[in-house]
C-alpha positions as CSV (number, residue, x, y, z in Angstrom):
1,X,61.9,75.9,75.6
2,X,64.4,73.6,77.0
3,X,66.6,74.9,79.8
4,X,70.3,75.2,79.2
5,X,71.8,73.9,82.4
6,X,73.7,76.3,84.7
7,X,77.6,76.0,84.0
8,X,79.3,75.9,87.6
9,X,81.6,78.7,88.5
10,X,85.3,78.5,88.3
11,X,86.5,78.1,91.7
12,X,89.6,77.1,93.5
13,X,93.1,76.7,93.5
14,X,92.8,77.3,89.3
15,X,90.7,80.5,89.8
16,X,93.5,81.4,92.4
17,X,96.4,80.6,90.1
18,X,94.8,82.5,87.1
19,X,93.6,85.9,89.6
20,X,97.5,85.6,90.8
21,X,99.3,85.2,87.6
22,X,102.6,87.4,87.9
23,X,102.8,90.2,85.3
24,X,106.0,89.8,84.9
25,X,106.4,86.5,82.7
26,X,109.0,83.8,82.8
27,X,110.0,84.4,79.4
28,X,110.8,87.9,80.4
29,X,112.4,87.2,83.6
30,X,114.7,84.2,81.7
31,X,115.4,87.1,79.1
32,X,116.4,89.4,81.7
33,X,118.7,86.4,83.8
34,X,120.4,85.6,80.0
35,X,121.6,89.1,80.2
36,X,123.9,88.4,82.8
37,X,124.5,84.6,83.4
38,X,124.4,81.3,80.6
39,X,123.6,79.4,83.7
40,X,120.3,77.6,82.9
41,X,117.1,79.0,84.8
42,X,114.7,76.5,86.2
43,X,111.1,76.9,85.8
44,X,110.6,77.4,89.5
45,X,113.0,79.9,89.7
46,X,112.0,82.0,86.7
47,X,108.4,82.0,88.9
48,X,109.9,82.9,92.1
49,X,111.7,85.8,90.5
50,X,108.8,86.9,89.0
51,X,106.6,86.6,92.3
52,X,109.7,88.8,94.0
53,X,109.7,91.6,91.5
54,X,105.8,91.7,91.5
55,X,105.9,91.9,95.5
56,X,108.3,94.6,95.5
57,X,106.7,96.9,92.4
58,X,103.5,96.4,94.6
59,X,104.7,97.7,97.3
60,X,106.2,100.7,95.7
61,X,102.9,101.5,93.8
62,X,101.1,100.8,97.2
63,X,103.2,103.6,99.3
64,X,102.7,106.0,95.9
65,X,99.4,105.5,96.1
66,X,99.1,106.4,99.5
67,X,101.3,109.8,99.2
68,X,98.7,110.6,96.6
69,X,96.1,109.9,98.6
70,X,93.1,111.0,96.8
71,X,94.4,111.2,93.6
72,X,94.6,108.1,91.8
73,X,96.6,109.0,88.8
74,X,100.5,108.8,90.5
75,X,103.6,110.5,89.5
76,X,107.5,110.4,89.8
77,X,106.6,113.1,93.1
78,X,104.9,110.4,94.6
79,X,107.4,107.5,94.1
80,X,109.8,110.1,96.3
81,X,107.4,110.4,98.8
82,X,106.7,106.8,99.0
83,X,110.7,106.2,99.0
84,X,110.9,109.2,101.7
85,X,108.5,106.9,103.5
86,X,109.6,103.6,103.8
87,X,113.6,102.9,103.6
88,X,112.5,99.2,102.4
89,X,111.9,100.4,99.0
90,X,114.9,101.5,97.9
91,X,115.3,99.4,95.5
92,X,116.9,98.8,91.9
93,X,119.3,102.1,92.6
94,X,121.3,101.9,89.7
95,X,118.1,103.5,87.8
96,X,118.4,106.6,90.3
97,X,121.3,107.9,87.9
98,X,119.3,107.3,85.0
99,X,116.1,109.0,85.6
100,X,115.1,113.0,86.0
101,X,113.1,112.1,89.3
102,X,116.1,111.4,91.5
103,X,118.1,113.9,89.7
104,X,120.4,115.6,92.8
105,X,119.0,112.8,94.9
106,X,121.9,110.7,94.5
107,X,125.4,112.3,95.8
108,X,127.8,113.4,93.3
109,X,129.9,111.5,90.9
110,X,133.4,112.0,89.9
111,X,134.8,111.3,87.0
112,X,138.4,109.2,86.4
113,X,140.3,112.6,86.8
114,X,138.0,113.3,90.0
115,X,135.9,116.2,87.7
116,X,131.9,116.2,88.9
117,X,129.9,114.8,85.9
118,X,126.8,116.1,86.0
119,X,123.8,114.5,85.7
120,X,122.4,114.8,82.2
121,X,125.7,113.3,81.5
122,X,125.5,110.4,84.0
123,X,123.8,107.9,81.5
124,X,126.7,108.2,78.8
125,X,129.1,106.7,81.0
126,X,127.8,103.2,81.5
127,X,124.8,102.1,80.4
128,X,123.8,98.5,81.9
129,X,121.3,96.2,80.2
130,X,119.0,97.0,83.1
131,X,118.8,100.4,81.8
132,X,118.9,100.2,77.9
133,X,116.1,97.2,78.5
134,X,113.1,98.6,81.2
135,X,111.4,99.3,78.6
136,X,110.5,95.7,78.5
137,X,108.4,95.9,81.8
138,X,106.1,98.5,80.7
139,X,103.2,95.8,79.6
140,X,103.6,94.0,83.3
141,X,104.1,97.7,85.3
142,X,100.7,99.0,83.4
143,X,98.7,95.7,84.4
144,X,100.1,95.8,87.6
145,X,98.9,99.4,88.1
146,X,95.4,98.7,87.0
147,X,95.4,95.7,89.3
148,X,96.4,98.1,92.2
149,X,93.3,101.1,90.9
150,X,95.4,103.2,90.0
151,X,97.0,104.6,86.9
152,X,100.5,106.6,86.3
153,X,101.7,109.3,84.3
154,X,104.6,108.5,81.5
155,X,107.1,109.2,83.7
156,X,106.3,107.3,86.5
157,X,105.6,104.5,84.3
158,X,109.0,104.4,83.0
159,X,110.6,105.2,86.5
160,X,108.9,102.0,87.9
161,X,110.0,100.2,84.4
162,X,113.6,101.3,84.8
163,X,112.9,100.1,88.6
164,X,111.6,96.4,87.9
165,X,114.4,96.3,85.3
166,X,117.5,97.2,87.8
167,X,115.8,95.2,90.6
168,X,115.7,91.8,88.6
169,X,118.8,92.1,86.7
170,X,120.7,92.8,90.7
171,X,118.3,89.5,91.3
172,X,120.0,87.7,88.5
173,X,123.5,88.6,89.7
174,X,122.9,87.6,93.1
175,X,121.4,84.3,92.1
176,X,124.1,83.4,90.0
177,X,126.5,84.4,93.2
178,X,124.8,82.0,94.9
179,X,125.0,79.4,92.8
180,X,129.2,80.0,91.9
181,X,130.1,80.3,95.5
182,X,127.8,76.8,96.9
183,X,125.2,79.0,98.9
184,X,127.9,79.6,101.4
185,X,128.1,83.2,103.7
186,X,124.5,83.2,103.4
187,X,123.2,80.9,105.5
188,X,119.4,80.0,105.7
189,X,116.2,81.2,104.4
190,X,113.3,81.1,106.9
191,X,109.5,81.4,105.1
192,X,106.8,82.0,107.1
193,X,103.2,81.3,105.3
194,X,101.0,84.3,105.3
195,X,99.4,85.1,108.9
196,X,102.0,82.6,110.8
197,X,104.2,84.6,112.7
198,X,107.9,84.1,112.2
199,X,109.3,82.3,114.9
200,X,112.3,82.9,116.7
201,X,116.0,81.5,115.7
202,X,117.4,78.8,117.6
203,X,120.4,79.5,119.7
204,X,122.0,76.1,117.6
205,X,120.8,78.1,114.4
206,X,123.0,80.8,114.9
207,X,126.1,78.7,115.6
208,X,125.6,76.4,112.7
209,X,128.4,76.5,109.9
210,X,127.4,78.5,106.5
211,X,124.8,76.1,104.7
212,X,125.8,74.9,101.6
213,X,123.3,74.7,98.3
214,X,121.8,72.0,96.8
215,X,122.0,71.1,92.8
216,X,124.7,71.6,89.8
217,X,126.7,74.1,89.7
218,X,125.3,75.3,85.9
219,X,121.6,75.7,87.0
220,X,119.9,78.5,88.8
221,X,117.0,77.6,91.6
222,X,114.1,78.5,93.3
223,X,116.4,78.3,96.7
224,X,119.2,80.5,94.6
225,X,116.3,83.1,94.0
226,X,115.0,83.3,97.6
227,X,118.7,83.5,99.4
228,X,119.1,86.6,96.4
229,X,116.2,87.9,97.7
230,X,117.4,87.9,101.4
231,X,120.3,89.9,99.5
232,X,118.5,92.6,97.8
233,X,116.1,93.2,100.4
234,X,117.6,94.4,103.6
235,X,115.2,92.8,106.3
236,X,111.8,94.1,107.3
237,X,108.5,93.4,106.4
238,X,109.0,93.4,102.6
239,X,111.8,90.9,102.5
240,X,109.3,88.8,104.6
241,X,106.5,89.3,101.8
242,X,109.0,88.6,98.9
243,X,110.2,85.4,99.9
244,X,106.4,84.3,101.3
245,X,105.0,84.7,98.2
246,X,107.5,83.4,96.3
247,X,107.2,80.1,97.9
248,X,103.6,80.0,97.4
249,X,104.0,80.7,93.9
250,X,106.2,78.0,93.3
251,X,104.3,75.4,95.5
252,X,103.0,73.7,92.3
253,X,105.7,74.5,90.1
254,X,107.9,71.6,88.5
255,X,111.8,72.2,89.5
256,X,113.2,72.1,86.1
């Protein structure tokens, strides 16, 4: 019998690059940035948004998994206590008003004649693409969760849809900020590669004038994601993650 010869594992930067694969596609993220902006989306930035989104829905499912504890299928109860938990993710809040889970969470709202709507009657007044679209994230939320060991009940798979959904589509707006007003007000964005610590700002750093973008004024940019980012995500640890691992996901990833 003749020997078949052995076929040498995959191994790697490609293994790496296929195990990391966002499951939240550029198509979907450039669907999601159309929504709100004609700017054109570059491939790197369609990536970095991704790899931002994916961070931050991590994280949630990570501190809901954790309030369960032993219990690996989680539900909306758990998202509170993971909220309850950790102020950094408090994210995508638009959805709040949308979904039973953070029903009487959220203050009350008054109407143009200063009446209390009530909240069954919160999603008739305005409902933003974010909203009417989450629906869109449920493929990349479920893989996501099965990455993570863990599964969800229907309603806390649609609460971290309708979470993905807000989150990105503030992203877009951000982005698209960036781009209209030259980068300024915002200044820079430090990245720190995984297990570097962040090193202190420079005295000169601080003093310096607002930095200005780089590019055209019609296309949004991997930069134009990250200084969103340092929008949406109000310092900490998280922000930190979201723009690491954005970078790294773009390392290889043509500009245009």
């Amino acid at each position: 019998m003749t020997t078949q010869p052995v076929r040498p594992e995959r191994c790697g930067p490609e293994t790496a690059s296929v195990k990391d694969v966002s499951p939240f596609k550029p198509s979907l993220v450039k669907a999601v940035f159309r929504d709100v902006t004609s700017m054109h989306v570059s491939r790197s930035a369609a990536w970095a948004a991704a790899s931002v989104t994916r961070t931050v829905l991590t994280e949630i499912i990570d501190g809901a998994r954790r309030a369960a504890e032993a219990r690996k299928k989680l539900t909306p109860g758990d998202l509170l206590s993971a909220i309850d938990r950790n102020v950094e993710l408090e994210v995508g809040t638009k959805w709040y008003d949308h979904s039973p889970t953070f029903q009487g969470l959220t203050g009350v709202l008054y109407d143009a004649e200063g009446v209390i709507v009530p909240s069954h009657k919160r999603s008739r007044l305005r409902k933003p693409s974010a909203v009417v679209g989450a629906h869109r994230f449920e493929a990349g939320v479920k893989k996501l969760l099965r990455s993570q060991g863990a599964t969800a009940v229907p309603a806390m798979v649609r609460d971290l849809d309708g979470i993905a959904s807000v989150f990105l589509t503030e992203l877009a707006r951000d982005a698209a900020m960036v781009v209209r007003e030259g980068g300024k007000r915002f200044g820079t964005v430090t990245l720190v590669m995984s297990g570097e610590p962040a090193s202190p700002p420079f005295l000169k750093d601080s003093l310096r004038a607002p930095s200005t973008r780089r590019g055209d004024g019609r296309t949004i940019g991997r930069d134009d994601i990250l200084a969103a980012t340092t929008i949406q995500l109000v310092g900490g640890n998280l922000r930190q993650r979201a723009l690491t691992g954005a970078r790294e996901a773009t390392q290889n990833t043509p500009a245009g």
